[in-house]
C-alpha positions in Angstrom: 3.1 24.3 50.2 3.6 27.9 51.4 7.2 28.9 51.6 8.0 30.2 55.3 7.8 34.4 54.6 4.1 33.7 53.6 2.9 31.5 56.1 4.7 33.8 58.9 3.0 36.9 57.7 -0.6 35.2 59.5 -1.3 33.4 56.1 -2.2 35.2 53.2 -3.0 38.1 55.8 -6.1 36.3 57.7 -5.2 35.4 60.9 -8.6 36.7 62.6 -9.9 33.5 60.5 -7.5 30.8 61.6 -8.7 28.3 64.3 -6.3 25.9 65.5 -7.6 22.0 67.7 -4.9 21.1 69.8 -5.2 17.6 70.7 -3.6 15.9 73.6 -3.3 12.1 73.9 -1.8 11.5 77.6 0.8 8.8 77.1 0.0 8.0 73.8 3.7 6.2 71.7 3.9 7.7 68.5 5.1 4.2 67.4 1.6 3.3 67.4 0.6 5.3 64.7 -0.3 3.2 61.3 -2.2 2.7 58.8 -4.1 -0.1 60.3 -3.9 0.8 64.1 -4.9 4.7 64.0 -6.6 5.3 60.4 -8.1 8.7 61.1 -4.4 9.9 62.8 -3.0 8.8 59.8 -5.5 10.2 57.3 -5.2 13.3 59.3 -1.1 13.5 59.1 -1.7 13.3 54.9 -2.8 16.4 55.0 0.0 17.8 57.0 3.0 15.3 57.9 4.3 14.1 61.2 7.1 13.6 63.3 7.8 10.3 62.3 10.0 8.9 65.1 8.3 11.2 67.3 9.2 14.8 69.3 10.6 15.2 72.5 10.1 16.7 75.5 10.9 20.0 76.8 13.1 18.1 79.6 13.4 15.2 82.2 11.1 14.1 84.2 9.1 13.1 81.0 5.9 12.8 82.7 2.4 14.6 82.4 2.5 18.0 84.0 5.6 19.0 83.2 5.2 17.9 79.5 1.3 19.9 79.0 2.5 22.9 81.0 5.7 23.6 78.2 3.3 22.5 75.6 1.0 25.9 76.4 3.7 28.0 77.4 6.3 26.9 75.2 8.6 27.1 78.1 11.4 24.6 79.3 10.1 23.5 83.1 12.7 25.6 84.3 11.2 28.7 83.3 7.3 27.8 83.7 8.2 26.5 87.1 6.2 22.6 87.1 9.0 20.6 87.1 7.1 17.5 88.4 3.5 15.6 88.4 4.5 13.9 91.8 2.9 16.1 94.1 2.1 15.8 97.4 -1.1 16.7 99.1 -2.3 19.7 98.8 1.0 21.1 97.6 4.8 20.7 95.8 7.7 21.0 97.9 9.2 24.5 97.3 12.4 23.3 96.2 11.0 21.1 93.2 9.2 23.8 91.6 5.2 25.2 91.4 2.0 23.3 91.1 0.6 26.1 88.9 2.8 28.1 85.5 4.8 30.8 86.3 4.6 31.8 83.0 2.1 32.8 80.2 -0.1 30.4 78.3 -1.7 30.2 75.0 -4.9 30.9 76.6 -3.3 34.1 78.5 -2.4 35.3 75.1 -5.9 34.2 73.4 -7.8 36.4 76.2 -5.4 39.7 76.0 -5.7 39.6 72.3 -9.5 38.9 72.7 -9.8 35.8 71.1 -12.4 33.0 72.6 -10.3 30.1 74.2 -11.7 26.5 75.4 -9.4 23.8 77.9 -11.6 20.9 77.7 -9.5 18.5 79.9 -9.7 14.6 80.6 -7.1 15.0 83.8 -9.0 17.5 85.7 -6.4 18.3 87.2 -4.7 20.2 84.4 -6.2 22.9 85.2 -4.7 24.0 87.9 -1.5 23.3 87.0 -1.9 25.2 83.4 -4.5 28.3 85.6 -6.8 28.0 83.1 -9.2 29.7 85.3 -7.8 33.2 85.0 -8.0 33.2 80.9 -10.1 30.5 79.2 -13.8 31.3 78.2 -14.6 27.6 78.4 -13.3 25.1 80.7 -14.2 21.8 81.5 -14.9 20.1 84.0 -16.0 23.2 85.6 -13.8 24.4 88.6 -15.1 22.5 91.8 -15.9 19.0 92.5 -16.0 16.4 90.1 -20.1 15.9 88.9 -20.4 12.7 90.4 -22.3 11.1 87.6 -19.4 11.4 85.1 -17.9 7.8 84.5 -14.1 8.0 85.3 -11.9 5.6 84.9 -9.8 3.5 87.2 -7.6 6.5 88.1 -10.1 9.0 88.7 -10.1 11.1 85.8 -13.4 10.9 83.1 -13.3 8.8 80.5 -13.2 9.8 77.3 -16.7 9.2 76.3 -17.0 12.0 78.8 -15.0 14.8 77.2 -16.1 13.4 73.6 -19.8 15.6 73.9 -18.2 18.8 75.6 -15.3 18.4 72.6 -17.9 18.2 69.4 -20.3 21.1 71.0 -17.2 23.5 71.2 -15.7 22.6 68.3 -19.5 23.7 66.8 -18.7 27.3 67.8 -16.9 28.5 65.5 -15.6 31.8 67.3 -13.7 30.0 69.6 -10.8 30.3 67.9 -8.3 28.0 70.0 -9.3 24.9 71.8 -7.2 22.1 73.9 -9.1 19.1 74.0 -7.0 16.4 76.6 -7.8 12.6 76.8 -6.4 10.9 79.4 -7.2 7.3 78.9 -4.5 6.0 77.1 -2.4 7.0 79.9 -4.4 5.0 82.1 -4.6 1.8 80.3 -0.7 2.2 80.3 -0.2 2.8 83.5 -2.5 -0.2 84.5 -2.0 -3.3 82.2 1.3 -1.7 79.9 1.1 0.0 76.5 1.9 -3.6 74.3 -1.6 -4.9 76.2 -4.5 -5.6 73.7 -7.0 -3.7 76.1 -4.4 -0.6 75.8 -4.4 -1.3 71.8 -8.1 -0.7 71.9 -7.9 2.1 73.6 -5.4 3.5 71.4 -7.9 2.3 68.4 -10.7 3.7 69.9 -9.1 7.2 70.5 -8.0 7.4 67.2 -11.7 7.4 66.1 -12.5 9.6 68.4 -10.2 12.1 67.5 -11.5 11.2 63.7 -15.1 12.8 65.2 -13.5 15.8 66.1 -11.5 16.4 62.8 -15.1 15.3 60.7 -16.9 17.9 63.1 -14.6 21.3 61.5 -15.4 20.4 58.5 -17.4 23.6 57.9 -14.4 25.8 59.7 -11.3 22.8 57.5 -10.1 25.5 55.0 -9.7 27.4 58.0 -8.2 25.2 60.6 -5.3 23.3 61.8 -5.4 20.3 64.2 -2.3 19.6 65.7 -1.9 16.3 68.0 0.8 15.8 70.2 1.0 13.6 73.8 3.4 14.7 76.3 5.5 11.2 77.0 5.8 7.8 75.7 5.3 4.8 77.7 7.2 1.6 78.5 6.8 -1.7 80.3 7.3 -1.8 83.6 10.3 -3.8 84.6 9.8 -6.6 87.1 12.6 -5.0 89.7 11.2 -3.8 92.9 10.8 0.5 92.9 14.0 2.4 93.6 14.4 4.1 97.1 17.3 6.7 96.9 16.9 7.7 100.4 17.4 4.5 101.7 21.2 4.6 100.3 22.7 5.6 103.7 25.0 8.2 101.7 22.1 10.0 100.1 20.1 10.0 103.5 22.6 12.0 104.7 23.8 14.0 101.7 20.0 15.6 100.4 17.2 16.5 102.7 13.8 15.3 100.4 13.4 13.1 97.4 10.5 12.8 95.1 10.0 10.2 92.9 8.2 10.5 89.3 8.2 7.6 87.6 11.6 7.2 85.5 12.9 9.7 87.0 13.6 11.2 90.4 14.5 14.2 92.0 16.7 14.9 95.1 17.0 18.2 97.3 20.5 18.9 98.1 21.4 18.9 102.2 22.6 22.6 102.8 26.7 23.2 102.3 26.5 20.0 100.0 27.9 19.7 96.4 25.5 18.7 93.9 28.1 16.9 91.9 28.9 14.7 95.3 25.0 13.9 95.4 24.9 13.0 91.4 28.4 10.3 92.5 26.3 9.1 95.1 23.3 8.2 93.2 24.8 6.8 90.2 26.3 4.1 92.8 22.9 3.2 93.3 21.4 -0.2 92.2 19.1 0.2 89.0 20.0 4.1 88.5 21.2 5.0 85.0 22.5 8.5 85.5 22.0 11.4 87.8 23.2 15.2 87.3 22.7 18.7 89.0 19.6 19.9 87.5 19.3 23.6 88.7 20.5 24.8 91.8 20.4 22.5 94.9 18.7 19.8 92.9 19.5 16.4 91.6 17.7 14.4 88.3 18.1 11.0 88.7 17.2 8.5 85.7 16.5 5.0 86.3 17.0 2.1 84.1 15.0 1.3 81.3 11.2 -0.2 83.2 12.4 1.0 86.7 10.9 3.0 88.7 11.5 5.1 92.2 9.4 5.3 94.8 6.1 3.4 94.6 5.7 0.5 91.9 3.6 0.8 88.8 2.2 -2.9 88.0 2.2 -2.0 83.6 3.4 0.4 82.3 6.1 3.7 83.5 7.5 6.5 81.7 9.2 9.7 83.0 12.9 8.1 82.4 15.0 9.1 79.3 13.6 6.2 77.5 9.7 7.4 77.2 10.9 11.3 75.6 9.6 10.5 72.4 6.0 12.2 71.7 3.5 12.1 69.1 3.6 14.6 67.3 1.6 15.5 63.8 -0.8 18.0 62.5 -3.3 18.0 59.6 -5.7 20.7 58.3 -7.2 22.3 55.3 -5.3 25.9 56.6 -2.5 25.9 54.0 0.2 26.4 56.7 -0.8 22.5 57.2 1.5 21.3 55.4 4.4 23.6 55.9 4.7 23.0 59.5 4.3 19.0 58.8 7.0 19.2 56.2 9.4 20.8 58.7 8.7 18.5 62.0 9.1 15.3 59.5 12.6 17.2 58.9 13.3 17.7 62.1 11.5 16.5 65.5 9.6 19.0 67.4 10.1 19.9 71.5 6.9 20.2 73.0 7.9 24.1 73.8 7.6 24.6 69.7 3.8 23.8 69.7 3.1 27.3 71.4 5.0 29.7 69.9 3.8 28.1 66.4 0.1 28.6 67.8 0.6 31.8 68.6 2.2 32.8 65.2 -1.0 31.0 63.5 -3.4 33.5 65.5 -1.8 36.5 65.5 -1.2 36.3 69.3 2.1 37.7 71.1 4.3 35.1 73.5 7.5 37.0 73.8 8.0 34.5 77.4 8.5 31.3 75.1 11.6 29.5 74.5 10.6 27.1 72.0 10.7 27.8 68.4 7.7 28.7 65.8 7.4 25.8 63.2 6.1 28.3 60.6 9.8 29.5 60.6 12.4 28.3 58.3 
């Protein structure tokens, strides 16, 4: 294993060569990763290490958008500004944050240091939030309407048989030197029928191979690559308790002006001349709400019990509450920093805003904006 110095000075001085997969399960628990269940995540860890328990997110709510955008910024959602996937129409309410980063991404950095970036994306939707159109030199799907003779699944997003051949023909070119290749199905199985639900076990199964295909396709580019896999949340059952309405406390009606639900987790706009710690007293009073704090200025986080949810209900499976933080988290690769950053997030488990800085270190790339940590560091 290389000690830190070495693997922080670009790896025996040949960054230009390093290409790093970055991997993202949507809602994928990390406690499902075994032997038996995920063999080619498992094989893959060997030749790095993993987070064993798991990482954790940036910050509450632990849901999807929030989660990617800190993974390619390597900024808290405070600073990258999406502090929420529960979005409204055609727009986020200007006091819960942005729809798009604020900040810069890994694939801002890959295009000012002229490096060839991909997003190849199984929520479509990513790509606005992460802007992947102003920097990446392959996106998919491309920007527009869905091609309506992809198969998605019972959310809307395509499957991952789908992303699979756009994945294996980029991961062929070998000068594109970062690529983030998201599948969302997991997520949706969850979400549908609950993450303990043999169907949801295949799919967990059947994405493991899959990401096996991807790791068996670098093998001309493995001396030279790392493959890091991560997922943004973890998912629980859904608890059999009807959704949580803050709003419809008579207190909180009249002490916020706008509420938006995510999952686990909730947040509440502060009524003008109204002290956020008055609104967290308020909602903690509530039936099936765990805790509830200020959470930047004139804003409220709200956590529900373990299973619950606010707003609308979610038949299997939830997460955005502090109970679904964990992430997977592992990387593998025949790059010799491999194994250093594998030894060091089994040590100690990663934030999702470490992944970025620790890409960038790998390629050479500056991201003075992030407030995560490299891995490669000691």
């Amino acid at each position: 294993m290389p000690d830190g110095p070495r693997a922080t000075r670009a790896h025996d001085g040949e960054p230009a060569s390093t290409r790093v997969l970055l991997i993202g399960l949507d809602g994928f628990p990390a406690r499902m990763v075994s032997p038996d269940r995920t063999p080619r995540l498992w094989g893959l860890a060997a030749s790095g290490g993993r987070a064993a328990d798991g990482g954790l997110v940036a910050s509450l709510p632990s849901t999807t958008y929030p989660g990617f955008a800190s993974l390619l910024t390597g900024c808290r959602p405070e600073r990258h500004g999406v502090r929420t996937t529960a979005v409204r129409p055609g727009a986020v309410p200007g006091w819960a944050g942005r729809r798009s980063v604020a900040t810069p991404t890994l694939f801002d950095a890959c295009r000012a240091a002229g490096l060839r970036s991909a997003a190849i994306q199984g929520d479509h939707l990513l790509h606005e939030v992460l802007a992947t159109d102003r920097a990446v030199d392959l996106r998919w799907p491309p920007a527009g309407p869905l091609d309506p003779v992809l198969r998605l699944d019972a959310k809307g997003y395509p499957v991952n048989d789908e992303v699979r051949p756009v994945a294996l023909r980029a991961i062929a070119e070998p000068d594109l030197r970062f690529l983030f290749v998201h599948l969302n199905e997991p997520d949706t199985y969850g979400h549908l029928v609950g993450p303990e639900h043999p169907a949801t076990i295949a799919c967990y199964g059947a994405t493991d191979a899959l990401v096996g295909e991807f790791v068996d396709a670098l093998a001309p580019d493995w001396e030279r690559s790392i493959v890091i896999v991560v997922s943004d949340h973890d998912m629980e059952p859904a608890a059999t308790e009807p959704p949580i309405r803050l709003r419809a406390d008579p207190d909180l009606a009249t002490l916020t002006a706008d509420e938006l639900a995510d999952g686990g987790a909730a947040l509440l706009a502060v009524a003008d001349g109204v002290d956020q710690t008055r609104v967290a007293a308020a909602a903690k009073r509530v039936e099936g709400v765990a805790d509830a704090r200020p959470a930047g200025r004139g804003i409220v986080l709200v956590e529900a019990d373990r299973g619950r949810v606010f707003g609308v209900p979610q038949p299997g499976g939830v997460h955005g509450g502090p109970s679904t933080v964990r992430t997977l988290a592992l990387v593998g690769g025949g790059h010799p920093a491999a194994r250093h950053i594998g030894a060091r997030i089994a040590s100690r488990p990663p934030t999702l805003a470490d992944w970025a800085p620790t890409i960038a270190e790998l390629l050479g790339l500056a991201l003075p904006t992030a407030d995560g940590q490299s891995l490669l560091r000691d």
